[in-house]
Backbone as a ProteinNet text record, in pm:
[ID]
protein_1_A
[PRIMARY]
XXXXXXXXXXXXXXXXXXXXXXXXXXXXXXXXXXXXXXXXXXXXXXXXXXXXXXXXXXXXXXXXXXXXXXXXXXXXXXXXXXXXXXXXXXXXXXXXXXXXXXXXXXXXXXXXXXXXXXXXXXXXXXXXXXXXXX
[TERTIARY]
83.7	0	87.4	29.1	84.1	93.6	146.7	120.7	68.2	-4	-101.7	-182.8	-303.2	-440.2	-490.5	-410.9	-459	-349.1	-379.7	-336.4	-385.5	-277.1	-306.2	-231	-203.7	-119.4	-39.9	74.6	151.3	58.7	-2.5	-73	-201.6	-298.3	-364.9	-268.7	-163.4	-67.7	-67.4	12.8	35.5	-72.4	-194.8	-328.1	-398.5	-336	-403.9	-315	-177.2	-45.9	23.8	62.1	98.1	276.2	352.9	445.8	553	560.6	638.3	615.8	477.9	420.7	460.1	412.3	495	572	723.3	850.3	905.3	840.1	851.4	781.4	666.4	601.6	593.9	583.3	648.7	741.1	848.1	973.7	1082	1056.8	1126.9	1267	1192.3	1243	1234.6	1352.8	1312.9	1310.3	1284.9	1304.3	1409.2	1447.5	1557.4	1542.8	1623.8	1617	1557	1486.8	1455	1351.1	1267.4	1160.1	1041.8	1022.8	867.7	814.8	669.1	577.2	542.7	607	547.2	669	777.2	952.3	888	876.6	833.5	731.8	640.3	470.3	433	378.1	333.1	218.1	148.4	-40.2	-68.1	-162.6	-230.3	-361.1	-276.6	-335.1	-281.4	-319.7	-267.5	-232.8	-73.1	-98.5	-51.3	-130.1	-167.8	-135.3	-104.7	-34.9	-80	0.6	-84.8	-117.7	-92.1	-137.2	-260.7	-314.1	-399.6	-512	-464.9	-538.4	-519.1	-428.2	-398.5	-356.6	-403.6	-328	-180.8	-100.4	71.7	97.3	79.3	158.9	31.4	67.6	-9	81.3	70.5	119.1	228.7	142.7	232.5	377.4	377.8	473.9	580.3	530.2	619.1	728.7	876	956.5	1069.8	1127.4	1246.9	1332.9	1377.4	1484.8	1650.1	1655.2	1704.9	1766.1	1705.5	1776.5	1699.4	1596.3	1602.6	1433.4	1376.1	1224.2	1168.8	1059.6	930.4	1007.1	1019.7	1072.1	927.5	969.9	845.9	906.4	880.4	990.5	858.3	789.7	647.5	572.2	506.5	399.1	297.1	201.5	71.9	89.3	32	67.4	12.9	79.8	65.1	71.2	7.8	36.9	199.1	298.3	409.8	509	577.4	663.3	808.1	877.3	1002.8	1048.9	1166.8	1204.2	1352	1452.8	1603.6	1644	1714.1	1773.6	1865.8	1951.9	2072.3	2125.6	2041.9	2044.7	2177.4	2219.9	2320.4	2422.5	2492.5	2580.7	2564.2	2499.6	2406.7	2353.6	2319.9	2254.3	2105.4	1988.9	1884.5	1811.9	1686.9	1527.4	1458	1417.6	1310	1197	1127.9	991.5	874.4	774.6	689.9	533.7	429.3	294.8	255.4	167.3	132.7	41.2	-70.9	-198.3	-152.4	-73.6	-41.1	100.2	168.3	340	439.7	354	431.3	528.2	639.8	758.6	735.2	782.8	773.3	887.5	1023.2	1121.3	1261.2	1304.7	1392.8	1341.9	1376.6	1397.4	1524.3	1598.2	1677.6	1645.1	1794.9	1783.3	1862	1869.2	1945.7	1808.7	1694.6	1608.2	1603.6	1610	1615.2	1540.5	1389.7	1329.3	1326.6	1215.8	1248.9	1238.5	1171.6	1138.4	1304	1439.6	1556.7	1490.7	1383.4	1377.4	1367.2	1409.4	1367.3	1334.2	1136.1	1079.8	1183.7	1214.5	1205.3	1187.4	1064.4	953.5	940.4	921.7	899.5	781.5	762.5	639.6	520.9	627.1	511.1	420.8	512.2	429.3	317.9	247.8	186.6	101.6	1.5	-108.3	-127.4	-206	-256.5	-343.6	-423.9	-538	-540.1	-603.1	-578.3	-728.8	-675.7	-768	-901.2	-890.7	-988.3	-1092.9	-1034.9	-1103.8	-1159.5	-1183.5	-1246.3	-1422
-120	0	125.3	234	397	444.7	542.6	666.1	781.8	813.8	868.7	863	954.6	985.8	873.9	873.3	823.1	693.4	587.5	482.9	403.7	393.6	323.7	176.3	97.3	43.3	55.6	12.8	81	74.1	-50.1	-115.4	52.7	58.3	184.2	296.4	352.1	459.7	463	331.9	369	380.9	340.3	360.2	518.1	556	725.4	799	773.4	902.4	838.5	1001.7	980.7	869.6	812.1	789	866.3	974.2	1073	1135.5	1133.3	1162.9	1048	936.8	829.2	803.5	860	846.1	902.2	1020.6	1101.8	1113.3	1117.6	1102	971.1	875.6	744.9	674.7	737.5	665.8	734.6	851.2	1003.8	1037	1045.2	1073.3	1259.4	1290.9	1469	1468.3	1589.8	1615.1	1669	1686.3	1767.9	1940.4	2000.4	2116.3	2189.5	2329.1	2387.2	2334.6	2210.9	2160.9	2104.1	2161.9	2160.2	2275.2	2213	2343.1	2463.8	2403.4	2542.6	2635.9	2562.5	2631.2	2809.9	2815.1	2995.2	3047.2	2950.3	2979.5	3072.9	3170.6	3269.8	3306.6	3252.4	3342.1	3255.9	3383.6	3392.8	3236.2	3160.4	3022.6	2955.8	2830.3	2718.1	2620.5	2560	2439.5	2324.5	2182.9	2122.7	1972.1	1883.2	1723.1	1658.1	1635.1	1554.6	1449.2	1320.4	1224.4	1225	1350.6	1378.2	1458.6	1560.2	1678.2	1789.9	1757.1	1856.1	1945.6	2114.3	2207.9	2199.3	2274.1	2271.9	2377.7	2440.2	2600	2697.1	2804.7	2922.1	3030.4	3047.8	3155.7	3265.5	3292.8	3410.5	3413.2	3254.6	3204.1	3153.6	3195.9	3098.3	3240.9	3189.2	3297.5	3224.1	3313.3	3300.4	3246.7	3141	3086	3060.4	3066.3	3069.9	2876.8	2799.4	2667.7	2556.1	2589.6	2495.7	2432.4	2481.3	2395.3	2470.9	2496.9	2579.2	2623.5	2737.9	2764.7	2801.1	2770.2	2835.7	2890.9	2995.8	3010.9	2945.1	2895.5	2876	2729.4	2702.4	2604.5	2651	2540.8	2608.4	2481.1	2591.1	2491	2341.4	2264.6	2117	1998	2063.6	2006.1	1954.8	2002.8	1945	1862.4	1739.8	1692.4	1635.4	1679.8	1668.4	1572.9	1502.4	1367.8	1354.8	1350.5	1321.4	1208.9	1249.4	1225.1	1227	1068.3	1060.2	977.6	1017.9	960	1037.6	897.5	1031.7	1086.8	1013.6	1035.5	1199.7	1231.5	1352.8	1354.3	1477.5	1495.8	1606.6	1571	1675.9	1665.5	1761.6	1739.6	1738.7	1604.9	1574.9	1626.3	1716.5	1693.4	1631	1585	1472.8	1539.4	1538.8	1511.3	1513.5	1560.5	1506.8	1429.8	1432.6	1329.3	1240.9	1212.9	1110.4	1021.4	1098.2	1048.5	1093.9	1166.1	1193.9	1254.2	1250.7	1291.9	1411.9	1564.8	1654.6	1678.7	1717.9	1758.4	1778.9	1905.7	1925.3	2063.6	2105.4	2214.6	2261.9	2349.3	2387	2520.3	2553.1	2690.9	2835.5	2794.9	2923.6	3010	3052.5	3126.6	3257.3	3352.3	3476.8	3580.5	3548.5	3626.5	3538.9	3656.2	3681.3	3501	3412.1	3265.6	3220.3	3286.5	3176.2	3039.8	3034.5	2861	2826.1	2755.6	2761.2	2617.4	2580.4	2437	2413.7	2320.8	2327.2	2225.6	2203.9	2118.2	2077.6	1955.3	1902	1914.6	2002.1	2003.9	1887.7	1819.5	1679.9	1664.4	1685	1646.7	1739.9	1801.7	1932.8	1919.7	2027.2	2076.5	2210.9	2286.4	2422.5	2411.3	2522.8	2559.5	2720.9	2768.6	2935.1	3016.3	3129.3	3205.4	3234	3202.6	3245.2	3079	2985.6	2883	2845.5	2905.2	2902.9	2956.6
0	0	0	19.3	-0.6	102.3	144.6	238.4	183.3	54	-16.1	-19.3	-12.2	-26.4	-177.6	-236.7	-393.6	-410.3	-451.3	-438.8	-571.5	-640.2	-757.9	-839.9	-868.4	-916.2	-1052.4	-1069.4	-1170.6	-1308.5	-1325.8	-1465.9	-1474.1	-1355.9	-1365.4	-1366	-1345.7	-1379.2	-1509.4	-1616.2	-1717.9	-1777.9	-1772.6	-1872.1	-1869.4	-1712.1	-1696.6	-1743.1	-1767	-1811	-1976.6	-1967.3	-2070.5	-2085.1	-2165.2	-2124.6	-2071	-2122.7	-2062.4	-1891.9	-1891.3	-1793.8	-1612	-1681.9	-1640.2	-1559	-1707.8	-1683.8	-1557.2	-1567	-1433.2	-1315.7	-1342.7	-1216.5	-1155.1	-1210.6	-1135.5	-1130.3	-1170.8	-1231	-1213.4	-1137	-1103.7	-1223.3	-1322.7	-1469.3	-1437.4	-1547.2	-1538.9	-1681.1	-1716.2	-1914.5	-1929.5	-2084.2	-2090.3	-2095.6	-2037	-1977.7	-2162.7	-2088.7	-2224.8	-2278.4	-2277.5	-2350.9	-2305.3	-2169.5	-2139.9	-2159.5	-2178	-2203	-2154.2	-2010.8	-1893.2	-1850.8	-1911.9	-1873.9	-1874.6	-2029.1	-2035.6	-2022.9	-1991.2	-1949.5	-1828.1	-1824	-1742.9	-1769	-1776.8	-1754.9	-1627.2	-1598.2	-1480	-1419.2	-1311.1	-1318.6	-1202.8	-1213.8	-1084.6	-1152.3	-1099.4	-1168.5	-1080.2	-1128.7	-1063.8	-1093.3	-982.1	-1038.8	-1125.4	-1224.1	-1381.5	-1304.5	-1247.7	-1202.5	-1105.9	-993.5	-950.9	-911.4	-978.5	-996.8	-905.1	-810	-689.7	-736.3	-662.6	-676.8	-632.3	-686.1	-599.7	-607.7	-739.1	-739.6	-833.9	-706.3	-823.2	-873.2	-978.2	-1101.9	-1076.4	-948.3	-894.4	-846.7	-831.9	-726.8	-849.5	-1022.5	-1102	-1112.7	-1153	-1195.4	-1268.8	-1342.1	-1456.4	-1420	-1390.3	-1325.6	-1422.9	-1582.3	-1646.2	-1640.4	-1555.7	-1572.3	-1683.1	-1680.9	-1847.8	-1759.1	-1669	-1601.8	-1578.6	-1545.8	-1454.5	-1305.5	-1292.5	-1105.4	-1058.4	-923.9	-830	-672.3	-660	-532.7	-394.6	-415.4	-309.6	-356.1	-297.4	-338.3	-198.6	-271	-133.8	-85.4	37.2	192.2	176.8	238	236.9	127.5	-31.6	-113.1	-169.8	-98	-193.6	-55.8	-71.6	72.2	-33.5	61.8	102.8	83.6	46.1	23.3	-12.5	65.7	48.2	-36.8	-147.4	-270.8	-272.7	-275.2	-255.4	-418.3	-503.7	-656.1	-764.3	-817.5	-883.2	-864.4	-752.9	-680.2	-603.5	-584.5	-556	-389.3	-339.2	-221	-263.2	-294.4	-319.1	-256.1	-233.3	-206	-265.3	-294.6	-407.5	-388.2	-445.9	-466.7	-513.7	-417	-477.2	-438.9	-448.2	-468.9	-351.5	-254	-103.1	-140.6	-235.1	-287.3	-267.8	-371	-486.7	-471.5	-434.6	-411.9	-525.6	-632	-803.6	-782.4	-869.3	-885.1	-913.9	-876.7	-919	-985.3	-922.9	-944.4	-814.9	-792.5	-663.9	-617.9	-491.8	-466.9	-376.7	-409.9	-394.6	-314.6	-256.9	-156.8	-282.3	-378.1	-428.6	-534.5	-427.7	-527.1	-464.4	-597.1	-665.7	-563.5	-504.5	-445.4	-275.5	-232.4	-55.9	-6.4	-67	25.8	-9.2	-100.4	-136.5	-226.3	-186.4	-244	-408.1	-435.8	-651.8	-628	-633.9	-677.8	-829.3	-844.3	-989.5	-1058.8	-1121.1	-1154.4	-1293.5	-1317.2	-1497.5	-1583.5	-1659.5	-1718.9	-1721.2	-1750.1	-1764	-1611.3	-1524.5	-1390	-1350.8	-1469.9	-1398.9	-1522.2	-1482.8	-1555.4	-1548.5	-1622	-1581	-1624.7	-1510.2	-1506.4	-1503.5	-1630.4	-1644.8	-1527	-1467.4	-1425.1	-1482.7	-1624.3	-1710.7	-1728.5	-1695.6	-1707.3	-1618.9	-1478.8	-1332.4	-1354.5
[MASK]
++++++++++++++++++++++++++++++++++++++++++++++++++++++++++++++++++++++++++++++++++++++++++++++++++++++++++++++++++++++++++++++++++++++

């Protein structure tokens, strides 16, 4: 079983995502820098775990990070947890899903505005939802 609200098995994962989608959110795959959809995306919105529909980040909170993903210096409260990443010969904090368990991405302490923090998140693991579609 999970320690997630949403509990699925891998066979129902791959039939709801896309493969790419997948790759990453269950397989803690990232893309290559520069080629998700939401890297330069800025309109006014929330966006939210492709695998569950949860909110994680709103719009306001997205900014230019120049590294090749979506930054977010914030997420809303409770939706996003913590997870030490020792992959890669590497030390990170993974970000994952509070729903769901999905792979988001890392977050790091070297961001631009007042929180320091830069989410920095894979297109695929996300959705948007524009202000205008509420």
């Amino acid at each position: 079983m999970s320690n997630y609200k949403i509990y699925k098995t891998e066979d129902e994962w791959r039939q709801e995502l896309t493969d790419e989608q997948y790759r990453i959110l269950r397989k803690k795959g990232t893309e290559m820098p520069h080629t998700g959809k939401y890297n330069l995306h800025f309109e006014d919105g929330t966006y939210h775990c492709a695998g569950c529909n949860q909110q994680l980040f709103e719009s306001n909170s997205k900014f230019e990070s120049g590294c090749g993903w979506p930054s977010f210096d914030d997420a809303i409260k409770g939706t996003v947890n913590n997870v030490l990443d020792k992959s890669h010969g590497m030390i990170r904090t993974e970000i994952v899903c509070s729903n769901c368990g999905g792979h988001l991405g890392h977050v790091f302490n070297d961001g631009p505005t007042e929180t320091g923090t830069r989410y920095c998140v894979n297109s695929a693991s996300v959705d948007f939802s524009s202000k205008d579609d509420k």
